[in-house]
Biopython code that builds the backbone (N, CA, C, O; Angstrom):
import numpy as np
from Bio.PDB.StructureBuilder import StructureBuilder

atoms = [
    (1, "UNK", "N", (0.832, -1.192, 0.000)),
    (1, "UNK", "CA", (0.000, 0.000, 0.000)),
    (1, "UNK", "C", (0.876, 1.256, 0.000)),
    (1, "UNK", "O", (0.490, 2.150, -0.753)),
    (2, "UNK", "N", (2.390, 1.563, 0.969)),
    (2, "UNK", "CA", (2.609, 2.560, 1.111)),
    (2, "UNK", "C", (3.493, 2.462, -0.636)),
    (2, "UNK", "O", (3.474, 3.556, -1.199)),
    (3, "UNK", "N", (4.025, 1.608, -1.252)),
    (3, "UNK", "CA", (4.895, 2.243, -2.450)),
    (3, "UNK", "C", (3.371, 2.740, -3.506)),
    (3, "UNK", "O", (3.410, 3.704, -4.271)),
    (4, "UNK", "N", (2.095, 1.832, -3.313)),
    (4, "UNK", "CA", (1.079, 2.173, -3.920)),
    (4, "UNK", "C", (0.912, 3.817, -4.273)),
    (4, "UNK", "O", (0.542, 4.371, -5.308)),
    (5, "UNK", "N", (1.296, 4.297, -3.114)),
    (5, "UNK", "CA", (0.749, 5.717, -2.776)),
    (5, "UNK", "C", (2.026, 6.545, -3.380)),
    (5, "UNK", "O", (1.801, 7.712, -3.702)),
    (6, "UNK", "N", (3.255, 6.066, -3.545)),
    (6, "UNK", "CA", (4.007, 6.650, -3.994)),
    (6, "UNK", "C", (3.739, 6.773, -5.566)),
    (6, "UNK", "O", (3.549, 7.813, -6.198)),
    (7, "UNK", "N", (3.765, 5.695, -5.958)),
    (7, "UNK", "CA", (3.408, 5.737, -7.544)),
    (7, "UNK", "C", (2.322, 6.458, -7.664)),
    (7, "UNK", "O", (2.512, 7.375, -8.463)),
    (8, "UNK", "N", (0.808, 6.444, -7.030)),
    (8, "UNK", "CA", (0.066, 7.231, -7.388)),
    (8, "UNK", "C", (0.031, 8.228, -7.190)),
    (8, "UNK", "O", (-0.848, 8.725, -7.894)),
    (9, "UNK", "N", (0.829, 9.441, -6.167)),
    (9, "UNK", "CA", (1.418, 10.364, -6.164)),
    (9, "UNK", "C", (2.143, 11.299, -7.137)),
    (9, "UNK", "O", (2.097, 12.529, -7.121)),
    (10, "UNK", "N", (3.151, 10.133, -8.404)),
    (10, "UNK", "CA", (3.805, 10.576, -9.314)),
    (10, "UNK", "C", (3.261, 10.698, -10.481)),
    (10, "UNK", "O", (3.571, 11.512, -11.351)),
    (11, "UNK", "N", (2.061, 9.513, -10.533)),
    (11, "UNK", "CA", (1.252, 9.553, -11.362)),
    (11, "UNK", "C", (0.541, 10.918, -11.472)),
    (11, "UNK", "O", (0.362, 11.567, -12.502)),
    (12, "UNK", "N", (0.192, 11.210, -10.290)),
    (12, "UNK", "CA", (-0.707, 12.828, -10.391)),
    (12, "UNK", "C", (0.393, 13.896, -10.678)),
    (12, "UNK", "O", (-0.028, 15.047, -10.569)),
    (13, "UNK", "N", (1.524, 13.793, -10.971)),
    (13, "UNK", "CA", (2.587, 14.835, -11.241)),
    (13, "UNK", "C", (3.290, 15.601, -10.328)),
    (13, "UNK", "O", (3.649, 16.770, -10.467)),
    (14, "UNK", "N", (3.555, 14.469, -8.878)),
    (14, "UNK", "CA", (4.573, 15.041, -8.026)),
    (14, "UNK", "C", (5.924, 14.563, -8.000)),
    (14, "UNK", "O", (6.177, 13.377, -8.210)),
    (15, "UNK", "N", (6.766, 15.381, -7.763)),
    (15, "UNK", "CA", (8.292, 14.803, -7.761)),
    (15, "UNK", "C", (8.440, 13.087, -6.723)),
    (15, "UNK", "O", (7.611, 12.396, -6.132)),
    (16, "UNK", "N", (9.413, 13.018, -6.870)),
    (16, "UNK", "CA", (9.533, 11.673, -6.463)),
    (16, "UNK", "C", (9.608, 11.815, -4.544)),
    (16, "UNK", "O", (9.102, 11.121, -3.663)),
    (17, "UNK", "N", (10.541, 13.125, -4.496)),
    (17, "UNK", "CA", (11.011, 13.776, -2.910)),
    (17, "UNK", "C", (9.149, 13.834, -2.229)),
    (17, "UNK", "O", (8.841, 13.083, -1.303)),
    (18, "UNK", "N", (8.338, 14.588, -2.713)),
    (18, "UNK", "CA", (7.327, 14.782, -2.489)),
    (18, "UNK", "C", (6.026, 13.546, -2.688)),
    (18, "UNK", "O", (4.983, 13.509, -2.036)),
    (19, "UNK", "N", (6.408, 12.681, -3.674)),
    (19, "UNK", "CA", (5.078, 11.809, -3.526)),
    (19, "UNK", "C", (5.779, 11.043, -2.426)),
    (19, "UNK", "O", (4.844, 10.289, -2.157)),
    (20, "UNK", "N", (6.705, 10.698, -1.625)),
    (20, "UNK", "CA", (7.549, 9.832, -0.582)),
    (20, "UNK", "C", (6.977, 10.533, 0.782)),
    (20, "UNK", "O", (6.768, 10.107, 1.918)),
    (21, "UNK", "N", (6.847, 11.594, 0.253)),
    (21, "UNK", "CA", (6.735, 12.386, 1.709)),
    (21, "UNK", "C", (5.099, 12.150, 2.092)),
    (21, "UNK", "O", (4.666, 11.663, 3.136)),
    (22, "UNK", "N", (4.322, 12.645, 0.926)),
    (22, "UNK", "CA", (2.580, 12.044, 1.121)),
    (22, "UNK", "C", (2.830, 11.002, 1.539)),
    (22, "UNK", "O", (2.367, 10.981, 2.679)),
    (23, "UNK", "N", (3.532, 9.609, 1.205)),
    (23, "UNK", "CA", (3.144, 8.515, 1.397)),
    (23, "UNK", "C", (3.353, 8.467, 2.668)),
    (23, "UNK", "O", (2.458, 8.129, 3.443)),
    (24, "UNK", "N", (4.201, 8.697, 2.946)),
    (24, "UNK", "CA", (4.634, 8.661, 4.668)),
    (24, "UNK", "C", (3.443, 8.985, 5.317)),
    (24, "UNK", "O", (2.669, 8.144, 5.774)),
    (25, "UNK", "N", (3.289, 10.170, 5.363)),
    (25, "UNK", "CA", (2.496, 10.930, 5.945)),
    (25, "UNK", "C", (0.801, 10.107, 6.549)),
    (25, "UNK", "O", (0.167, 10.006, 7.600)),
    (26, "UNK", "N", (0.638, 9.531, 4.620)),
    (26, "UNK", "CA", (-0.485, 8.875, 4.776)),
    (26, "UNK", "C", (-0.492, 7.762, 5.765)),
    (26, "UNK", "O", (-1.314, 7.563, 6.659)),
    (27, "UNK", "N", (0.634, 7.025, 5.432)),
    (27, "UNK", "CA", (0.831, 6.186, 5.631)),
    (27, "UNK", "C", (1.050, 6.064, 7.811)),
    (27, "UNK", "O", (0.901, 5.166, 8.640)),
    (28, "UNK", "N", (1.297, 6.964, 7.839)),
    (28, "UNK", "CA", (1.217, 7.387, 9.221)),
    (28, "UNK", "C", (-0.247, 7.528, 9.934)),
    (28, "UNK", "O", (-0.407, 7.163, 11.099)),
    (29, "UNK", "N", (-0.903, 7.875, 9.445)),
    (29, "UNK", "CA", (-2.194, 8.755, 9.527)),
    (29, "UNK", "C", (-3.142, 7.593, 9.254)),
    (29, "UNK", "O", (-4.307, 7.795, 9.594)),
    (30, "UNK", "N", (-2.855, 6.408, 8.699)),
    (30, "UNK", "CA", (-4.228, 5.514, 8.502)),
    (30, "UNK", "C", (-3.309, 4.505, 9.260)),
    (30, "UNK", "O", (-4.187, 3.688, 9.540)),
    (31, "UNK", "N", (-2.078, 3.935, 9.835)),
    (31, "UNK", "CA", (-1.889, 3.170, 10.854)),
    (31, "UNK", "C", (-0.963, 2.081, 10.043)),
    (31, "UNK", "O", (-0.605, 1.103, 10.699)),
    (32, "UNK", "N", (-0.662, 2.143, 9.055)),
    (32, "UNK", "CA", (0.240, 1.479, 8.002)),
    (32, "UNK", "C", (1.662, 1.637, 8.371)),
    (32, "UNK", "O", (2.260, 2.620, 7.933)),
    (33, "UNK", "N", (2.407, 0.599, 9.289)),
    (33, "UNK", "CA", (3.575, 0.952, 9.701)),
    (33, "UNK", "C", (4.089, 2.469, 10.526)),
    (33, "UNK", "O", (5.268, 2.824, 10.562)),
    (34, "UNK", "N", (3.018, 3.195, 11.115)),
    (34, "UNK", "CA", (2.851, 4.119, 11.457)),
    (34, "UNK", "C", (3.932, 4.491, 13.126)),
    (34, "UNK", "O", (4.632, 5.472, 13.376)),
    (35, "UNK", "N", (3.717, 3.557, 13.759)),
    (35, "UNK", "CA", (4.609, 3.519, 14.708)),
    (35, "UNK", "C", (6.210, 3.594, 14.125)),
    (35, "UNK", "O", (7.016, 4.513, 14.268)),
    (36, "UNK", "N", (6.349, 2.508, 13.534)),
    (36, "UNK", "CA", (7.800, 2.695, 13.232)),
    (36, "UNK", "C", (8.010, 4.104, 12.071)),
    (36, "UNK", "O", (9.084, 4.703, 12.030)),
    (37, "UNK", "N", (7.194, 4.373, 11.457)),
    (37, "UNK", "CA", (7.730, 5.352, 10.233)),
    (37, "UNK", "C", (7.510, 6.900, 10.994)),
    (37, "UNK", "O", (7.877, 7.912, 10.397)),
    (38, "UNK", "N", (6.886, 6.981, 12.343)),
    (38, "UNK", "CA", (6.444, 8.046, 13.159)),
    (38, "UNK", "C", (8.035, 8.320, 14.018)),
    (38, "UNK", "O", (8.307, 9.509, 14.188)),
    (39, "UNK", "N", (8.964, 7.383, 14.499)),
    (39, "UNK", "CA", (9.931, 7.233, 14.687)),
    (39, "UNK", "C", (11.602, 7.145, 13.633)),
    (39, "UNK", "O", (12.797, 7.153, 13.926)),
    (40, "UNK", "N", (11.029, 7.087, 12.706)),
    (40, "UNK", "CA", (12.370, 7.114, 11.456)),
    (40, "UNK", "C", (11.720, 7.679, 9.625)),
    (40, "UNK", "O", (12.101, 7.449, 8.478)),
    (41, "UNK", "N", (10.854, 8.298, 10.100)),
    (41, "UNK", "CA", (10.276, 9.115, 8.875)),
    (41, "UNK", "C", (11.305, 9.582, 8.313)),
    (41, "UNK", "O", (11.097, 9.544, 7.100)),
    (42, "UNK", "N", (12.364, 10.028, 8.546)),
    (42, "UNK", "CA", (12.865, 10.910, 7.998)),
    (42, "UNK", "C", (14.202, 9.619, 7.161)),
    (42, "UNK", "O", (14.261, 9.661, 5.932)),
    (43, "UNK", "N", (15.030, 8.720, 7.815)),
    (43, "UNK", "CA", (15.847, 7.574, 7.101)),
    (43, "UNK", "C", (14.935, 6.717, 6.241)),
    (43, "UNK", "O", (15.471, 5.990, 5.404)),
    (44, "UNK", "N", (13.523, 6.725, 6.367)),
    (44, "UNK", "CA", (12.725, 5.847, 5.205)),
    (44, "UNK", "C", (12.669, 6.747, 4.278)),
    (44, "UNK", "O", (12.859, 6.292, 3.150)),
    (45, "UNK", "N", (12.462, 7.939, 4.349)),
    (45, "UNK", "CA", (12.272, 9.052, 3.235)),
    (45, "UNK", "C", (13.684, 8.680, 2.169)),
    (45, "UNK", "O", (13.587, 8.161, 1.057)),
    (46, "UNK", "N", (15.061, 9.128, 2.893)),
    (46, "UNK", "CA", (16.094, 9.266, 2.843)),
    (46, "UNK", "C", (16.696, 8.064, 1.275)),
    (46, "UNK", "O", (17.118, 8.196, 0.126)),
    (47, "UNK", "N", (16.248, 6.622, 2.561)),
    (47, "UNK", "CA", (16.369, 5.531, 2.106)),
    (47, "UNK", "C", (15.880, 5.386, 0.789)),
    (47, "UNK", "O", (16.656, 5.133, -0.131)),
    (48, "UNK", "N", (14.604, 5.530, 0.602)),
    (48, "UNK", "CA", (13.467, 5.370, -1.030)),
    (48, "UNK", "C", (13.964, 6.172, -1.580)),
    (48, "UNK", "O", (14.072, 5.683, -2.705)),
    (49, "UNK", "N", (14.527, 7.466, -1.623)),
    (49, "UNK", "CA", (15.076, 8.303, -2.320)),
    (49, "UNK", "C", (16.319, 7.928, -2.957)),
    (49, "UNK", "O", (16.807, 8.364, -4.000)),
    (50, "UNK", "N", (16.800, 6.950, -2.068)),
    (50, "UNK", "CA", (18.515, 6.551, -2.552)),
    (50, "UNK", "C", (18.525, 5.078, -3.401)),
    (50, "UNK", "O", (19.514, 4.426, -3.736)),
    (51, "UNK", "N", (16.848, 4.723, -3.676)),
    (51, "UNK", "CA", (16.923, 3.446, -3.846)),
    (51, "UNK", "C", (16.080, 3.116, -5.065)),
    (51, "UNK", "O", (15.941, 2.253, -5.932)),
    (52, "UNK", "N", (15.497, 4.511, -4.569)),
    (52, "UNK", "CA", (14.633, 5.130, -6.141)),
    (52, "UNK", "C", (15.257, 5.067, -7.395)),
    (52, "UNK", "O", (16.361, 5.612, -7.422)),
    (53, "UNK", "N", (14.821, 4.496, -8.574)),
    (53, "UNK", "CA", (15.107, 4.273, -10.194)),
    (53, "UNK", "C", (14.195, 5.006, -10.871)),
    (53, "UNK", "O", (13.994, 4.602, -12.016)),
    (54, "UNK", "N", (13.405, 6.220, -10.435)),
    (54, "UNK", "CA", (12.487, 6.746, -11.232)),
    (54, "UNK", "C", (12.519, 6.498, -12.633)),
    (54, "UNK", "O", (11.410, 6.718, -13.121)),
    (55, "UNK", "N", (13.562, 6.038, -13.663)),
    (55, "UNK", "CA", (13.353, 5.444, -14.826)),
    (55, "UNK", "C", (12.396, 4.385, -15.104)),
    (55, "UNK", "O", (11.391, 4.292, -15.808)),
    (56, "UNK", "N", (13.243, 3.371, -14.070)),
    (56, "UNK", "CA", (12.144, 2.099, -14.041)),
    (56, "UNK", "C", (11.001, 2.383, -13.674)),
    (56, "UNK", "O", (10.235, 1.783, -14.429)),
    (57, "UNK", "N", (10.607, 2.789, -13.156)),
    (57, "UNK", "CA", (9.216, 2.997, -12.275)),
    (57, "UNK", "C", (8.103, 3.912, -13.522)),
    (57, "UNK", "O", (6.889, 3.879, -13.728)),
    (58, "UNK", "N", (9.159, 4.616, -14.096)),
    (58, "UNK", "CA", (8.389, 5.308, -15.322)),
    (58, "UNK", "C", (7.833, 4.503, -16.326)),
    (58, "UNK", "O", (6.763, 4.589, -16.929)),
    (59, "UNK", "N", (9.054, 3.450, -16.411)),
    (59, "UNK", "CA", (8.879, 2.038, -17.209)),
    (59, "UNK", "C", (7.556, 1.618, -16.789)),
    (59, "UNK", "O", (6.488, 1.886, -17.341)),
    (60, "UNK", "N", (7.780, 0.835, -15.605)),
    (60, "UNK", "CA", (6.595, 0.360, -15.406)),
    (60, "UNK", "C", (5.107, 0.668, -15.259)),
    (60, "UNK", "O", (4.182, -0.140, -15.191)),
    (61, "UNK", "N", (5.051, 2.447, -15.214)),
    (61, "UNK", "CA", (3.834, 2.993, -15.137)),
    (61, "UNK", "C", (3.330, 2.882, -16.541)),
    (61, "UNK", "O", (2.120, 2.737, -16.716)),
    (62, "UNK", "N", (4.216, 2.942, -17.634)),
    (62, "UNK", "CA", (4.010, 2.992, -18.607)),
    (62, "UNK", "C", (3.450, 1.726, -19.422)),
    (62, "UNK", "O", (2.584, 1.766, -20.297)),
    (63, "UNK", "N", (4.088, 0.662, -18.976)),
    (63, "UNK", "CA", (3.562, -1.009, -19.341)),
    (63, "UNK", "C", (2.569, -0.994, -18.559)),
    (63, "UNK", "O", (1.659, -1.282, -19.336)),
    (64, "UNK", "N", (2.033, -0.839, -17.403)),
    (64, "UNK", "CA", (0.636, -0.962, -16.596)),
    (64, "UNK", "C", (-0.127, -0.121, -17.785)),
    (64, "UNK", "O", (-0.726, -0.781, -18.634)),
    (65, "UNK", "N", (-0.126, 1.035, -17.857)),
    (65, "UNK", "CA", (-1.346, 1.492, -18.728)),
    (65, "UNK", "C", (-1.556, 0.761, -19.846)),
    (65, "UNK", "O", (-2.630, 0.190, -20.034)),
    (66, "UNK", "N", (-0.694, 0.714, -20.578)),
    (66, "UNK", "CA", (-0.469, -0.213, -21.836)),
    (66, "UNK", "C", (-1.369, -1.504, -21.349)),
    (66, "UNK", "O", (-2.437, -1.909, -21.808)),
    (67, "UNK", "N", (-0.943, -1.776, -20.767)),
    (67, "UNK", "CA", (-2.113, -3.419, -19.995)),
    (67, "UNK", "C", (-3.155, -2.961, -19.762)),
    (67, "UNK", "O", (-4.087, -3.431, -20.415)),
    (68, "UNK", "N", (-3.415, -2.066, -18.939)),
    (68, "UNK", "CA", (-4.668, -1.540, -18.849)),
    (68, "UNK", "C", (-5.514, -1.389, -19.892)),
    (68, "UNK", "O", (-6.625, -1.910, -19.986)),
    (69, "UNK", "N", (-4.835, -0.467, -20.907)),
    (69, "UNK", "CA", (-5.944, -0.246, -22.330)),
    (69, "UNK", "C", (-6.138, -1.693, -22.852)),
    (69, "UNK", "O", (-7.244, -2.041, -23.264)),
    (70, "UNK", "N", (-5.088, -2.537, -22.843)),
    (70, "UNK", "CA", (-5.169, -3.401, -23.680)),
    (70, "UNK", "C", (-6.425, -4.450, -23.321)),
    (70, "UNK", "O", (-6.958, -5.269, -24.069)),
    (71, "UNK", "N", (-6.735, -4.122, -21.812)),
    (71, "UNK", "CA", (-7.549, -5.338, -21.396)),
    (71, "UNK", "C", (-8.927, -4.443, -21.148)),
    (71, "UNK", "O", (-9.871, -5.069, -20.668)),
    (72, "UNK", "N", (-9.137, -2.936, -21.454)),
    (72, "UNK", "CA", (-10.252, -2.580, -21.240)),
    (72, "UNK", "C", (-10.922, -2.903, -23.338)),
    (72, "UNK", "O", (-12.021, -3.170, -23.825)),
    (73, "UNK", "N", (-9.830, -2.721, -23.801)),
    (73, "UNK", "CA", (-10.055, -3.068, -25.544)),
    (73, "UNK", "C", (-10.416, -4.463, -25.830)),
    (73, "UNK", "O", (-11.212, -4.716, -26.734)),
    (74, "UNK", "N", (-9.821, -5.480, -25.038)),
    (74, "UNK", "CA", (-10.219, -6.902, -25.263)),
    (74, "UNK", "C", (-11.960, -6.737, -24.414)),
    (74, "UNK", "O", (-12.947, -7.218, -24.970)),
    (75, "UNK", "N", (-12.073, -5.992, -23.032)),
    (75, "UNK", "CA", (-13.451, -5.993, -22.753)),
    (75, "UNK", "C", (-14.546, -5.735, -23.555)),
    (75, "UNK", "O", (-15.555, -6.436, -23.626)),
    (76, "UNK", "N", (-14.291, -4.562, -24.245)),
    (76, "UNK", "CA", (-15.417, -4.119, -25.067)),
    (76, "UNK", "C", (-15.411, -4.981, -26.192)),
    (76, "UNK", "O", (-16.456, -5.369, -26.714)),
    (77, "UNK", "N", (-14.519, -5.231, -26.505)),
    (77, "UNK", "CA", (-14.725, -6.804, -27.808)),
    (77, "UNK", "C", (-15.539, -7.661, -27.567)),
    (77, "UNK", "O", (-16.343, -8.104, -28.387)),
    (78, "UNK", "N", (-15.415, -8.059, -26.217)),
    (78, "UNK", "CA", (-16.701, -9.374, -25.600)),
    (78, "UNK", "C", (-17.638, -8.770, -25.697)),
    (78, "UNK", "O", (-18.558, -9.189, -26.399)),
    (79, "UNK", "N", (-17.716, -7.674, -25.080)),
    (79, "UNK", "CA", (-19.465, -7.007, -24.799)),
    (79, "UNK", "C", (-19.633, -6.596, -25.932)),
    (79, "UNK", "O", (-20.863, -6.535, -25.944)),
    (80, "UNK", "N", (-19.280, -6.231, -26.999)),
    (80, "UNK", "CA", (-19.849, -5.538, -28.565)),
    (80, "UNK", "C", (-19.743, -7.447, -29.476)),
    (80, "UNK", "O", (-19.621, -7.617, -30.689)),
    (81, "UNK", "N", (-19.828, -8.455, -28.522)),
    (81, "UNK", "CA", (-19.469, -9.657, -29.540)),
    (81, "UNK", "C", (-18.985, -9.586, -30.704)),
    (81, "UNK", "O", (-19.598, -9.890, -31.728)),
    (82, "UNK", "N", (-17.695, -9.124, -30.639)),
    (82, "UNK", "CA", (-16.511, -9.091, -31.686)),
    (82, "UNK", "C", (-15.455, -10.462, -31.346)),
    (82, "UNK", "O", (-14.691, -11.016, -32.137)),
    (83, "UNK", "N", (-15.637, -10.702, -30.275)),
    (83, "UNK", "CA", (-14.863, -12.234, -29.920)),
    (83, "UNK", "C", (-15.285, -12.419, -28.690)),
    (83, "UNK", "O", (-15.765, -11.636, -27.870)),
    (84, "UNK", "N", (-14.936, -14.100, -28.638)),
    (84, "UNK", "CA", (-15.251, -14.641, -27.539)),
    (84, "UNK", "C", (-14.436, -14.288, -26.245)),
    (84, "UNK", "O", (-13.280, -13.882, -26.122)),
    (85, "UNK", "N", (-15.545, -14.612, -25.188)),
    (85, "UNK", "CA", (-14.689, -14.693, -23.854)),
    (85, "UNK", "C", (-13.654, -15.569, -23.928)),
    (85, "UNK", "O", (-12.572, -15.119, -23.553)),
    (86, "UNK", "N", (-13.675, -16.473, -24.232)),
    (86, "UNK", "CA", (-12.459, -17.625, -23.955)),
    (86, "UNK", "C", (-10.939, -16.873, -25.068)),
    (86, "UNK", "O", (-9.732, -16.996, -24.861)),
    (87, "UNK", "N", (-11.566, -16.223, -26.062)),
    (87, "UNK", "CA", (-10.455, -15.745, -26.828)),
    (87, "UNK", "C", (-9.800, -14.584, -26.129)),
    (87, "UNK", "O", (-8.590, -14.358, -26.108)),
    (88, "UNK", "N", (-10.797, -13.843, -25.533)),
    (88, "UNK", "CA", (-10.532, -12.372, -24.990)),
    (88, "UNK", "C", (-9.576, -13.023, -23.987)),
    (88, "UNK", "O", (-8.422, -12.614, -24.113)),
    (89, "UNK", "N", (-9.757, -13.908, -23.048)),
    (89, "UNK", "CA", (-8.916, -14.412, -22.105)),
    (89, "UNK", "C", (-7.418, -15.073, -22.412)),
    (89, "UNK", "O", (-6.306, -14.795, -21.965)),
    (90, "UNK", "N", (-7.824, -15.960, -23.262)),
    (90, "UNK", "CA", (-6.014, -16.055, -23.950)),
    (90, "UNK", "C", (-5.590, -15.122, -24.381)),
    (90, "UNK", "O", (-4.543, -15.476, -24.923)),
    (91, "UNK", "N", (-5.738, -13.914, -24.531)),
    (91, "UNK", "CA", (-5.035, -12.869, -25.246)),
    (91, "UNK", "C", (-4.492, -12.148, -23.992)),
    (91, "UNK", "O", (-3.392, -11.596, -24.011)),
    (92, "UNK", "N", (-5.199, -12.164, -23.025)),
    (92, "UNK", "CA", (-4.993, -11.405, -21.550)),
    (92, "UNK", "C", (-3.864, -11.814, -21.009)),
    (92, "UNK", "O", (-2.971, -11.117, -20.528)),
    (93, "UNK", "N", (-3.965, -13.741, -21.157)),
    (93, "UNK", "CA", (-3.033, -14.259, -20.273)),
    (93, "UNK", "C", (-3.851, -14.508, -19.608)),
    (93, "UNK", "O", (-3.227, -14.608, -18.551)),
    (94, "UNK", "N", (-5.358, -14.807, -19.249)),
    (94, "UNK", "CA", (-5.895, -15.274, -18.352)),
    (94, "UNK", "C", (-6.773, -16.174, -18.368)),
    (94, "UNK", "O", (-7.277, -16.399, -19.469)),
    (95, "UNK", "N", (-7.263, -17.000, -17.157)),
    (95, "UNK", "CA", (-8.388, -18.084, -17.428)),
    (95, "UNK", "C", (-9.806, -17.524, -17.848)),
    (95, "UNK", "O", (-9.972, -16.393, -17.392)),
    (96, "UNK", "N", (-10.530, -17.841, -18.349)),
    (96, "UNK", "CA", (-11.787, -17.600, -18.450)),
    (96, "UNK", "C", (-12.533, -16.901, -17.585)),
    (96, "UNK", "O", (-13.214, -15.928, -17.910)),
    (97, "UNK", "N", (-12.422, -17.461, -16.205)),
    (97, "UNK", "CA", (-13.047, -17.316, -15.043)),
    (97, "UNK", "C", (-12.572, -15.605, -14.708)),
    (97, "UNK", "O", (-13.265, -14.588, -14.668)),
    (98, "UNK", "N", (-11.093, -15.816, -14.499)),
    (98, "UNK", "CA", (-10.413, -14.466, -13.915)),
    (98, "UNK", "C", (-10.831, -13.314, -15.050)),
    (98, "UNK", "O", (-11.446, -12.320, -14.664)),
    (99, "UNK", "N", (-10.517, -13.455, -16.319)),
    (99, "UNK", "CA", (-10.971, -12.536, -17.379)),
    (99, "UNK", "C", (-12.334, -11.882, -16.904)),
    (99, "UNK", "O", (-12.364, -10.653, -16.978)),
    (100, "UNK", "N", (-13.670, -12.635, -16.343)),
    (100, "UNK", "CA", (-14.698, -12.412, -16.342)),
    (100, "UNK", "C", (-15.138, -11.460, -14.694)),
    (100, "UNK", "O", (-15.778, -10.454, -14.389)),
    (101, "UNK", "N", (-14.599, -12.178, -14.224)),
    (101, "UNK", "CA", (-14.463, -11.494, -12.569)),
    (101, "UNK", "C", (-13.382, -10.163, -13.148)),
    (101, "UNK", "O", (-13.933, -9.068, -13.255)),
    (102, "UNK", "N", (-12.579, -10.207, -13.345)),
    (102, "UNK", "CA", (-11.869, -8.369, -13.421)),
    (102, "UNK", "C", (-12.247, -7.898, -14.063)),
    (102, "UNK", "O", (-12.085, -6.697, -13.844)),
    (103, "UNK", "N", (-13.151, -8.219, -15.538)),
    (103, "UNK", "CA", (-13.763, -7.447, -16.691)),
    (103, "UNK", "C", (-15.442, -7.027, -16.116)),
    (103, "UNK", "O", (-16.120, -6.149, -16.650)),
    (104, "UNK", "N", (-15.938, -7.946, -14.818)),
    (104, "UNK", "CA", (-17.000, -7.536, -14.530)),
    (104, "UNK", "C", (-18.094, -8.088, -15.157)),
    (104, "UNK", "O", (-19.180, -7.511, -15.117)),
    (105, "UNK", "N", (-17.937, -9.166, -15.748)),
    (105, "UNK", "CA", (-19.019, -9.873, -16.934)),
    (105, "UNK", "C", (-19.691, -10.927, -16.230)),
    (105, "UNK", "O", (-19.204, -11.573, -15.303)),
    (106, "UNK", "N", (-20.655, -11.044, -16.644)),
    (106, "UNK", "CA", (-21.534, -12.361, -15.822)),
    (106, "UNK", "C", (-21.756, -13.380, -16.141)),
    (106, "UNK", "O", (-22.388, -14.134, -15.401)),
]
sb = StructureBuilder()
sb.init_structure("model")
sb.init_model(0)
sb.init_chain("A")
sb.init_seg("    ")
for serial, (resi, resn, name, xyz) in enumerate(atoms, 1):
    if name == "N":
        sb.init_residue(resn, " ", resi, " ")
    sb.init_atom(name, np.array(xyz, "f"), 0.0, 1.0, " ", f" {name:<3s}", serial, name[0])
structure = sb.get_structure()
């Protein structure tokens, strides 16, 4: 949850120093490692900062969306019956079942 909050932080267009610092914060504030990060907030900050690859991480925000479209485009294929569920699902990488439970289909 707390790197969750970091990425979605950067995602909304904050520096890397600053979405670390929300996360903390949050992460303090809803009870998420809160004791210990209430006591060394400042060497976890420190730490993610020194350990941080913001390249990669750009990488990977970038392949998540890419997956994302790709599997909201295989959804609307099923529901406009342009192909089958079972096809939409091998294309995903997924079973039938899972395709249908994350796509929301009945």
């Amino acid at each position: 949850m707390f790197i969750d909050k970091i990425k979605e932080g950067i995602k909304s267009g904050l520096d890397i120093e600053s979405a670390v610092d929300e996360a903390v914060d949050w992460a303090i504030h809803n009870g998420v490692l809160s004791e210990y990060l209430s006591l060394h907030k400042s060497e976890v900050v420190g730490m993610i900062l020194t350990e941080y690859d913001e390249k990669k991480v750009m990488e990977n925000l970038k392949k998540e969306s890419y997956e994302e479209g790709r599997f909201d485009t295989l959804t609307s294929l099923v529901k406009d019956g342009l192909i089958s569920l079972s096809d939409a699902a091998k294309r995903a990488e997924l079973s039938t079942d899972e395709f249908r439970l994350k796509a929301g289909l009945s």
